[in-house]
NUVEXKOL-445483 format. One line per 4 residues: number of its first residue (from 1); for each residue x, y, z of N, C-alpha, C. Coordinates in pm, whole numbers. Layout:
BEGIN
NUM = X Y Z X Y Z X Y Z ~ ...
This chain:
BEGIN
1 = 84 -119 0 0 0 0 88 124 0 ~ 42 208 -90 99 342 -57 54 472 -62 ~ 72 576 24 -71 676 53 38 793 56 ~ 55 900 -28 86 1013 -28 1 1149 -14
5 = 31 1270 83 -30 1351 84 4 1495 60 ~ -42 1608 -64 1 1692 -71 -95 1804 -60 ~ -85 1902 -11 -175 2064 57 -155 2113 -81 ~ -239 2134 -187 -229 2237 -271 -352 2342 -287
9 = -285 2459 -344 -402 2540 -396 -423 2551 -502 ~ -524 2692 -534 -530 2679 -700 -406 2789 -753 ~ -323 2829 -661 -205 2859 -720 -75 2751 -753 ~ -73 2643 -683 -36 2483 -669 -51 2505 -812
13 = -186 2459 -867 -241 2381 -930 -167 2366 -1069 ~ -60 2483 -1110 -6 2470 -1227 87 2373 -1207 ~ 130 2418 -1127 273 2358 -1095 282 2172 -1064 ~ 122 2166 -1069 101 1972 -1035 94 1941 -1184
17 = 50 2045 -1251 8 1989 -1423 98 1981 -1469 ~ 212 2084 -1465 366 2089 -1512 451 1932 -1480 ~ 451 1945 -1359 509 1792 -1284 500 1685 -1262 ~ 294 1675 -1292 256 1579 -1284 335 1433 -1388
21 = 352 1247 -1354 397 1202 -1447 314 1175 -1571 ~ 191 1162 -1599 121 1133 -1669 -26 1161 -1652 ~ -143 1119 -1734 -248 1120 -1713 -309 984 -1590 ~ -449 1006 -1520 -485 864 -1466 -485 764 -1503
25 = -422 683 -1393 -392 515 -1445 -512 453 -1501 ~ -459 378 -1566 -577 309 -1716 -645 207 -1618 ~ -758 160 -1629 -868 53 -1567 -769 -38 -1488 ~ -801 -46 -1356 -796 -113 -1258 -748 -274 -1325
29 = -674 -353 -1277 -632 -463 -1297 -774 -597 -1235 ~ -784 -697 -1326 -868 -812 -1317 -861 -848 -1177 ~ -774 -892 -1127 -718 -948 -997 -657 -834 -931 ~ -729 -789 -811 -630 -665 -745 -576 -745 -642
33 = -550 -820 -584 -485 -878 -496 -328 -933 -565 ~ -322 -971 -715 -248 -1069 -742 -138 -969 -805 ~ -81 -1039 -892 25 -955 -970 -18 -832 -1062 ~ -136 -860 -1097 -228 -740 -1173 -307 -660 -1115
37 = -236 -649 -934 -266 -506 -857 -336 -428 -912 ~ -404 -347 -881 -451 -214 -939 -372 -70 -883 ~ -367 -55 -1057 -263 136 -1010 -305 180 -882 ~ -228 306 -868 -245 389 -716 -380 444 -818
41 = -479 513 -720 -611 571 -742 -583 679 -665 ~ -533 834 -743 -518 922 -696 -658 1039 -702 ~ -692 1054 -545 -840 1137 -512 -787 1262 -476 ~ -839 1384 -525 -840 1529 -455 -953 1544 -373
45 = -958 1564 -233 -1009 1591 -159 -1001 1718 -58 ~ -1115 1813 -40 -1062 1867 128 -1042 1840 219 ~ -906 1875 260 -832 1834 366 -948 1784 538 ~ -1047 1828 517 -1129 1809 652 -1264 1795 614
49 = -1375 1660 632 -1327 1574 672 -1332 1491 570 ~ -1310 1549 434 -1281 1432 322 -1146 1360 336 ~ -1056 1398 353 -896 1361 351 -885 1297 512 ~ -958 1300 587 -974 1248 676 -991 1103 690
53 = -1138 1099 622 -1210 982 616 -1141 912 519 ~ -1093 980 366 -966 843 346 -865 814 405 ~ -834 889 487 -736 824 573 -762 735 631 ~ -889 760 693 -890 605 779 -901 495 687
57 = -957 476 564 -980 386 485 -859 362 437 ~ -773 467 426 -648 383 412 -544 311 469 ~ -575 366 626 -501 268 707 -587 153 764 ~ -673 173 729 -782 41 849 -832 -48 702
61 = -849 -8 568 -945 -106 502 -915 -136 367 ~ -794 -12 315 -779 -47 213 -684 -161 126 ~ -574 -179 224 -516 -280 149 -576 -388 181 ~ -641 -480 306 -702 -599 278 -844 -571 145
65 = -834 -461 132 -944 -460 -37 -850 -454 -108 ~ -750 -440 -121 -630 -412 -291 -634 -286 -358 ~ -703 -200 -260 -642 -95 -286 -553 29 -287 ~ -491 73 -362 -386 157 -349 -409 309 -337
69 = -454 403 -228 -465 499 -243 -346 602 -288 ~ -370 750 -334 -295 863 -325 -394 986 -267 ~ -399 1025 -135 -476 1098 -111 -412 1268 -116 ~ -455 1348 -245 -425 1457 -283 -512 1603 -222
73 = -454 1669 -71 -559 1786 -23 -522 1914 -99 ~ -660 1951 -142 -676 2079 -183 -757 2172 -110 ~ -692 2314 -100 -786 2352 -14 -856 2491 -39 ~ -900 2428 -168 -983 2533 -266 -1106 2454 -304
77 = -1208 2512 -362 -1329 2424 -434 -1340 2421 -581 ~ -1230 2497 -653 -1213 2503 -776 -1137 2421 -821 ~ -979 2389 -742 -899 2308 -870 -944 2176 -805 ~ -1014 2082 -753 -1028 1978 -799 -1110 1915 -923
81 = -1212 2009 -968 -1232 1980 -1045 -1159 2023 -1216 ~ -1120 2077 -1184 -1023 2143 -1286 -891 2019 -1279 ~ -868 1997 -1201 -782 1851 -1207 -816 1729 -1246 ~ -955 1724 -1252 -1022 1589 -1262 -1061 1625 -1446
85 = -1068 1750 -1506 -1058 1738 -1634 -953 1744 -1684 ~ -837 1814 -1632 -690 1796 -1673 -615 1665 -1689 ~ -669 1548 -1582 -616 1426 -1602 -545 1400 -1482 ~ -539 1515 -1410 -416 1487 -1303 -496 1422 -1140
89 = -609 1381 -1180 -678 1279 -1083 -757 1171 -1148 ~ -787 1085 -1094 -915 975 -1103 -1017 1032 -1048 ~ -1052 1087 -926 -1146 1112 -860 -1126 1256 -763 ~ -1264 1339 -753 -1214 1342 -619 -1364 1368 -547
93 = -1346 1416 -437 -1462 1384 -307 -1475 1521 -212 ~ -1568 1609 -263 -1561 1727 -185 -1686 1795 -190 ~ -1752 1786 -341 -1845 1893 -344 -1998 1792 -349 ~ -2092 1847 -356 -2241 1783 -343 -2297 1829 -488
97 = -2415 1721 -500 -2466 1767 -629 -2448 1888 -713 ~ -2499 2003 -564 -2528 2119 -663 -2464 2225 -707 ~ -2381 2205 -643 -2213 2274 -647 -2169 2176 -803 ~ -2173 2068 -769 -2145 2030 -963 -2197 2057 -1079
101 = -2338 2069 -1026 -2396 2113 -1133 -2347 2271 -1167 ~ -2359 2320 -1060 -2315 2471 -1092 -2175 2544 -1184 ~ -2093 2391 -1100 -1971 2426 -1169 -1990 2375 -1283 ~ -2037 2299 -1356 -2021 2210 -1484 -2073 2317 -1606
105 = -2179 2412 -1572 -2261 2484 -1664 -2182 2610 -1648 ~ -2086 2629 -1569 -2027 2739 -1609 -1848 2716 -1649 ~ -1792 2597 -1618 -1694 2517 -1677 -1647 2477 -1765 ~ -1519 2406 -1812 -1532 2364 -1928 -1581 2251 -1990
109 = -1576 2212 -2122 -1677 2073 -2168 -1637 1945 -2104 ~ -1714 1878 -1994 -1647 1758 -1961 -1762 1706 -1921 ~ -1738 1563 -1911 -1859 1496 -1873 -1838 1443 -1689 ~ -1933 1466 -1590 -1844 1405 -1478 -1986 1287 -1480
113 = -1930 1220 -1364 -2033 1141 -1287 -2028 1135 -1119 ~ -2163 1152 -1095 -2138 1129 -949 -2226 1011 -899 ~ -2084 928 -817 -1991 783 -800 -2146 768 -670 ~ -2180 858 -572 -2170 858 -423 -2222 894 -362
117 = -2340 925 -259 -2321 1015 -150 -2232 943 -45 ~ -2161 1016 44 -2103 958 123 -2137 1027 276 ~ -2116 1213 280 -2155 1216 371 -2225 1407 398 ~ -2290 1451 472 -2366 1593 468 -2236 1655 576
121 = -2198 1844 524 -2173 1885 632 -2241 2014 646 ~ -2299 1988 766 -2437 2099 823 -2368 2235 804 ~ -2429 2323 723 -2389 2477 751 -2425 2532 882 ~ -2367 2579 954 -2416 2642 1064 -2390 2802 1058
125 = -2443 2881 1158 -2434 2991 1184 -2409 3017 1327 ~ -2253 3060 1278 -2183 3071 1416 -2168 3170 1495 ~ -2121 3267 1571 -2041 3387 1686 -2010 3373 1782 ~ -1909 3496 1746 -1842 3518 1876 -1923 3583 1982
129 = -1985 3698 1906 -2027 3814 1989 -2165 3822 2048 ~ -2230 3727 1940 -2379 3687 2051 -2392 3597 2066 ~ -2475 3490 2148 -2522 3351 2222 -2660 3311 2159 ~ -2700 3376 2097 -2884 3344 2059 -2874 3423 1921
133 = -2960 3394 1805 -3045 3466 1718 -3086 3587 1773 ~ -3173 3579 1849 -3250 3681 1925 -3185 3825 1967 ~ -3049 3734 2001 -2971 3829 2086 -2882 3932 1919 ~ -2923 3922 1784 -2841 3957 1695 -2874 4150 1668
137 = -2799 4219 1678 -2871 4348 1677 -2911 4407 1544 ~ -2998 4526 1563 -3034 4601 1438 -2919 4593 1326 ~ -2917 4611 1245 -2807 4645 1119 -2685 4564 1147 ~ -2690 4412 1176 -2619 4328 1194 -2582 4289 1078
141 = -2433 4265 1064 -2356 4236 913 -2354 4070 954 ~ -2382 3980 839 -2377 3803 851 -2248 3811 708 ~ -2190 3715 760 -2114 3657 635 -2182 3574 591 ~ -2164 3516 446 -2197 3416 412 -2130 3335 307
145 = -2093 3241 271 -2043 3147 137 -2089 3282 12 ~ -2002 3257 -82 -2001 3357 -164 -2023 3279 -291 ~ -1993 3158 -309 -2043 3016 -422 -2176 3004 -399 ~ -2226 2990 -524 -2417 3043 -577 -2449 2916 -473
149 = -2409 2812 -493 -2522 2700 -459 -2474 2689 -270 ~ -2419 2737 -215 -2412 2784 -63 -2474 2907 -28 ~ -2452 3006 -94 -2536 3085 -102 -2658 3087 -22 ~ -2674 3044 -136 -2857 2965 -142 -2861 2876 -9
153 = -2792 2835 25 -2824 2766 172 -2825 2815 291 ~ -2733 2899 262 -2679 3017 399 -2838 3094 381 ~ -2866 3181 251 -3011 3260 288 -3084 3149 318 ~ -3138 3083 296 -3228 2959 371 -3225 2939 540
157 = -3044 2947 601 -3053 2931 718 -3143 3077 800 ~ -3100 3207 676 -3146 3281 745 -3292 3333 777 ~ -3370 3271 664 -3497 3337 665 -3526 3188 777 ~ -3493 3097 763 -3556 2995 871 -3586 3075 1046
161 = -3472 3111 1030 -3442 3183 1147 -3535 3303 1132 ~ -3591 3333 1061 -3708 3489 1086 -3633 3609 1097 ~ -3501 3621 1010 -3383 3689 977 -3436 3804 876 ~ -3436 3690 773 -3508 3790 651 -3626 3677 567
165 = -3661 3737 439 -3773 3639 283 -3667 3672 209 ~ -3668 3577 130 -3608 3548 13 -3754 3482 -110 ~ -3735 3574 -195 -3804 3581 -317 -3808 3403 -358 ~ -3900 3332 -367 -3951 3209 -365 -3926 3199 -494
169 = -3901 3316 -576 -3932 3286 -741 -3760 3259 -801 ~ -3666 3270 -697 -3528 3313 -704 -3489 3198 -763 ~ -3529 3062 -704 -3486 2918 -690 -3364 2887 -632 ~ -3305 2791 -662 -3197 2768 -559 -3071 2799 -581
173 = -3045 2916 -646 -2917 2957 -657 -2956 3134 -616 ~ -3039 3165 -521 -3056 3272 -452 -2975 3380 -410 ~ -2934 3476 -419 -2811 3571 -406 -2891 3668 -302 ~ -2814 3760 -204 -2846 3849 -109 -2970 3959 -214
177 = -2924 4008 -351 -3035 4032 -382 -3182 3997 -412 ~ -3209 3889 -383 -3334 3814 -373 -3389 3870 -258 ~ -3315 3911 -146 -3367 3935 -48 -3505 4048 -31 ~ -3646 3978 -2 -3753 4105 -23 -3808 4149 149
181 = -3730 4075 201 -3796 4104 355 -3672 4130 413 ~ -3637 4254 539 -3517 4225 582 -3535 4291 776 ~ -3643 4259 810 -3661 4382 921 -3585 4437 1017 ~ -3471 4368 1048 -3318 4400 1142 -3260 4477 1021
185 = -3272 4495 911 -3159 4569 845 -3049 4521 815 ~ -3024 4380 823 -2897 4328 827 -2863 4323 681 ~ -2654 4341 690 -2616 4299 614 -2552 4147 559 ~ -2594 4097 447 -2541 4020 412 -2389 4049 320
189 = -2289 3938 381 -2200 3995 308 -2106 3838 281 ~ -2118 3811 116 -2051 3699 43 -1909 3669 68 ~ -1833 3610 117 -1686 3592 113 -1663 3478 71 ~ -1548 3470 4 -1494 3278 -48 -1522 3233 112
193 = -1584 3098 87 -1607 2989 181 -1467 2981 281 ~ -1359 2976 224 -1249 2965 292 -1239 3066 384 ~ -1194 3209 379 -1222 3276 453 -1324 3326 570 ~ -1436 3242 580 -1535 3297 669 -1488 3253 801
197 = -1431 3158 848 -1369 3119 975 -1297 3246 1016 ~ -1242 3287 954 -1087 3403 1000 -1174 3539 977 ~ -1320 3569 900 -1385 3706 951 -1455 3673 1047 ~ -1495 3554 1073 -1603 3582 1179 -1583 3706 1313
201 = -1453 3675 1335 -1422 3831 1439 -1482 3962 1393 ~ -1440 3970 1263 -1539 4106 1248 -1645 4144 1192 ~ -1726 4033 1187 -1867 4063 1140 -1955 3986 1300 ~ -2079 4031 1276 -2187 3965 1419 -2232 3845 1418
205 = -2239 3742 1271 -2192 3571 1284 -2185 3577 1164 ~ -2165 3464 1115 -2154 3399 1005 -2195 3236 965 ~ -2191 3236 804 -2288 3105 813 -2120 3064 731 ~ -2100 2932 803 -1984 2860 770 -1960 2720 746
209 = -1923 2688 617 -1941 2525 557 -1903 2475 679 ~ -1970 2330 696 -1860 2231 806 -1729 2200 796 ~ -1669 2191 668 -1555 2148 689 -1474 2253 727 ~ -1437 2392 678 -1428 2499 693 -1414 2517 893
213 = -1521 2498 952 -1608 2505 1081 -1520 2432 1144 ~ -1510 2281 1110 -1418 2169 1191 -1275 2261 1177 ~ -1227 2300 1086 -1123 2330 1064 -1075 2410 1177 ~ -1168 2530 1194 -1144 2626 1262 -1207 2603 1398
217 = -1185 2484 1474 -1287 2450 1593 -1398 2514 1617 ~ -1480 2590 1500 -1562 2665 1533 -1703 2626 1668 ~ -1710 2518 1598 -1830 2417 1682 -1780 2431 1849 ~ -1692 2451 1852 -1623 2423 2022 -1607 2531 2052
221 = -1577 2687 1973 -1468 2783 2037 -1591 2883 1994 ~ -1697 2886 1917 -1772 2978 1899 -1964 2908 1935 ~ -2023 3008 1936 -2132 2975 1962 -2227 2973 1807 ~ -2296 2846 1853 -2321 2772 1760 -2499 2838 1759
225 = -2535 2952 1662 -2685 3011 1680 -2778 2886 1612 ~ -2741 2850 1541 -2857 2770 1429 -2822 2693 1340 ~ -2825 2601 1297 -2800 2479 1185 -2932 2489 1095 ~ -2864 2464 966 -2963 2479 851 -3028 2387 851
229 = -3194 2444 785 -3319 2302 761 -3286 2215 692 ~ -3345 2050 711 -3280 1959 656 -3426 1946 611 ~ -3444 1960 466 -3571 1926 397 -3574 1790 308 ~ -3654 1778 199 -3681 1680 131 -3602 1609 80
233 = -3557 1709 55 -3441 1704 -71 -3280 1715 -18 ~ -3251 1676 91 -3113 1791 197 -3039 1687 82 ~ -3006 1487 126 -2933 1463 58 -2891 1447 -70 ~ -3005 1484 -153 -2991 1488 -271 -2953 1615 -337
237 = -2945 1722 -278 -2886 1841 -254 -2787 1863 -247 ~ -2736 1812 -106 -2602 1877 -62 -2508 1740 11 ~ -2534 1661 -7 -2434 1515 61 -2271 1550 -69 ~ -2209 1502 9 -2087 1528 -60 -2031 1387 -83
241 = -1976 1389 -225 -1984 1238 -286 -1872 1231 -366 ~ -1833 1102 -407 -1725 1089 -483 -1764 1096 -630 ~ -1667 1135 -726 -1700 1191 -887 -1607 1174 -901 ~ -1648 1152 -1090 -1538 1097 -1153 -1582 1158 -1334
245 = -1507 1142 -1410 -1513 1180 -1541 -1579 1033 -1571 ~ -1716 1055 -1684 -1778 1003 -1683 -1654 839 -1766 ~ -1571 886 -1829 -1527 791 -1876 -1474 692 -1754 ~ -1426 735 -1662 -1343 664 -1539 -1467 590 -1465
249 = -1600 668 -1481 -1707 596 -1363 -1686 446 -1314 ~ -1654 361 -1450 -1665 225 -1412 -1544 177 -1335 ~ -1448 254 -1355 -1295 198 -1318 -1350 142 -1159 ~ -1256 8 -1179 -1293 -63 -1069 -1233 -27 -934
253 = -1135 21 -945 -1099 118 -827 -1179 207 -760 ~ -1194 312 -844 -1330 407 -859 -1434 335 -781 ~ -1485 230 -812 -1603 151 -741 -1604 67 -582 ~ -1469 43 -608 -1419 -53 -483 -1409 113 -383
257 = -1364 205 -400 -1352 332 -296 -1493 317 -244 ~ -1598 341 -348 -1710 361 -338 -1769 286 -226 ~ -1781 158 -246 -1784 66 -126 -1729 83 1 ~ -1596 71 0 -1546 146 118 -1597 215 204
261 = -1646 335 143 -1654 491 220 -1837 456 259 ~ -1882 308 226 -1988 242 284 -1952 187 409 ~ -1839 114 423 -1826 15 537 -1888 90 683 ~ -1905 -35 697 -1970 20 875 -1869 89 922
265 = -1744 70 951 -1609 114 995 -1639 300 956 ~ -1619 314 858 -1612 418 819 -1759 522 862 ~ -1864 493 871 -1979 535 887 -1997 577 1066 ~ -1934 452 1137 -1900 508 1279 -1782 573 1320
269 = -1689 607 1195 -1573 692 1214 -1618 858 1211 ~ -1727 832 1114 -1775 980 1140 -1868 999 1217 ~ -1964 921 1255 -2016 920 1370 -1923 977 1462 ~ -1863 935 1481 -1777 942 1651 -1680 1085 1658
273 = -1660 1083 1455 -1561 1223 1477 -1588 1359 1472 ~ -1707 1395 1448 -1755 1480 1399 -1945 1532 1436 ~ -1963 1470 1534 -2085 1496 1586 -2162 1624 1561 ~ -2297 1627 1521 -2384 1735 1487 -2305 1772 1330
277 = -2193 1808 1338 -2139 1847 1194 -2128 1810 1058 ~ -2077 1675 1111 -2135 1605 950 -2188 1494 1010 ~ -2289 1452 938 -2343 1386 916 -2312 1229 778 ~ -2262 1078 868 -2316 1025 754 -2412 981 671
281 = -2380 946 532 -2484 916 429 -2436 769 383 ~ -2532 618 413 -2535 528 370 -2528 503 204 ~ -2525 378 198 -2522 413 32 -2648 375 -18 ~ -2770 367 47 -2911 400 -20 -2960 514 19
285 = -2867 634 73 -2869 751 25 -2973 826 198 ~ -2948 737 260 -2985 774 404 -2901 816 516 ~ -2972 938 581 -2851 978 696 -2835 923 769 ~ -2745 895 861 -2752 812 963 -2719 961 1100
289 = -2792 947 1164 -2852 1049 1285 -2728 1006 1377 ~ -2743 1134 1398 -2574 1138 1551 -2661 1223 1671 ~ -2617 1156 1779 -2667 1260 1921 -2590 1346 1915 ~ -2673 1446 1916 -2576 1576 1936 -2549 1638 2084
């Protein structure tokens, strides 16, 4: 087995295409156990808790399966997929449906597939400076995800909360101008996802991806106002899953991960690591509930 790990960004990202040795290894070998091993299966993931959870699969499950990971962290939401059409991955495991879709229609021509759900991470709305919703004052500034299809989730957390309305006619790629109700006056204000951990100091909360959140102990070190509605549609929405270029879908590697990031092992790894925050997703596409 062999498991390499590298931190890149999308300033990285040239410099992996330049260096990289080749394109992804060609279809998985007949026999992965035997002499016709299967190539390393190199995944871009975010570092928390995607790069996580292959980790454990790679030390606890993958070589008695025959497989060979390369677990590649990025800690952007753009170049993995931009890597996964360049060639310089098989897979990777970060974003949810609608974030693909989003990116794909404004991207370049590629076909992806998505492999997976594997697992949800709850947006929350965090602070420093108040303890309650209630407690949020007049002309209160919120951060929020500045990517359309978070966006749209962050205003959701907020009108749930009796914050503000958001124009019903907007659909789900909703922007602060949708906003038709606002009675606190608050501002909404978009920042790359990455950054919202490190403003929260100077705005009155913010709505912050989970992984992002884990990153920044937010859940522990800030007060936690509200977690977004989990409706009809949450995992078919927003579960974050493994993808692949539609040509690779079948690669048997590709499939054997897939399984994996099923095992019971793995399903009580996030259970146990990550409580209230993420949430896992079975592979008939069900959450599995954590005490919070």
């Amino acid at each position: 087995m062999r498991t390499t790990s590298a931190v890149i960004g999308a300033a990285a990202a040239v410099t992996l295409a330049l260096t990289a040795c080749g394109a992804p290894s060609e279809q998985a070998a007949e026999d992965n156990g035997g002499e016709g091993a299967a190539e390393v299966l190199r995944v871009g993931v975010s570092p928390v808790p995607h790069g996580d959870i292959l980790a454990f699969i790679d030390e606890n499950l993958a070589e008695e399966a025959g497989l060979d990971l390369e677990i590649v962290e990025i800690s952007d939401y753009n170049t993995p997929n931009t890597l996964l059409v360049e060639g310089e991955l098989d897979a990777n495991y970060f974003q949810h449906r609608t974030y693909l879709e989003e990116w794909t229609a404004n991207g370049p021509d590629a076909d992806f597939t998505y492999i997976t759900d594997v697992h949800i991470e709850r947006l929350g709305l965090y602070s420093e400076s108040v303890e309650s919703v209630a407690d949020l004052p007049e002309g209160a500034e919120i951060a929020v995800p500045n990517d359309p299809a978070n966006l749209n989730r962050a205003l959701g957390i907020l009108q749930t909360e009796g914050l503000i309305e958001v124009d019903p006619e907007a659909g789900e790629l909703a922007t602060e101008n949708d906003i038709t109700d606002n009675p606190k006056d608050i501002t909404v204000t978009p920042l790359e996802a990455a950054q919202l951990p490190r403003a929260i100091a100077d705005v009155d909360a913010a709505v912050v991806n989970g992984n992002y959140a884990i990153e920044a102990n937010l859940p522990e070190e800030s007060n936690v106002l509200a977690w977004e509605p989990e409706g009809d549609d949450y995992v078919q929405a927003y579960a974050n899953g493994l993808v692949a270029l539609e040509e690779n879908a079948e690669d048997e590697r590709v499939r054997l991960l897939a399984e994996l990031l099923h095992d019971e092992r793995v399903l009580e790894f996030v259970k146990e690591s990550w409580q209230g925050v993420v949430l896992a997703v079975d592979a008939e596409g069900n959450v599995i509930e954590t005490a919070e």
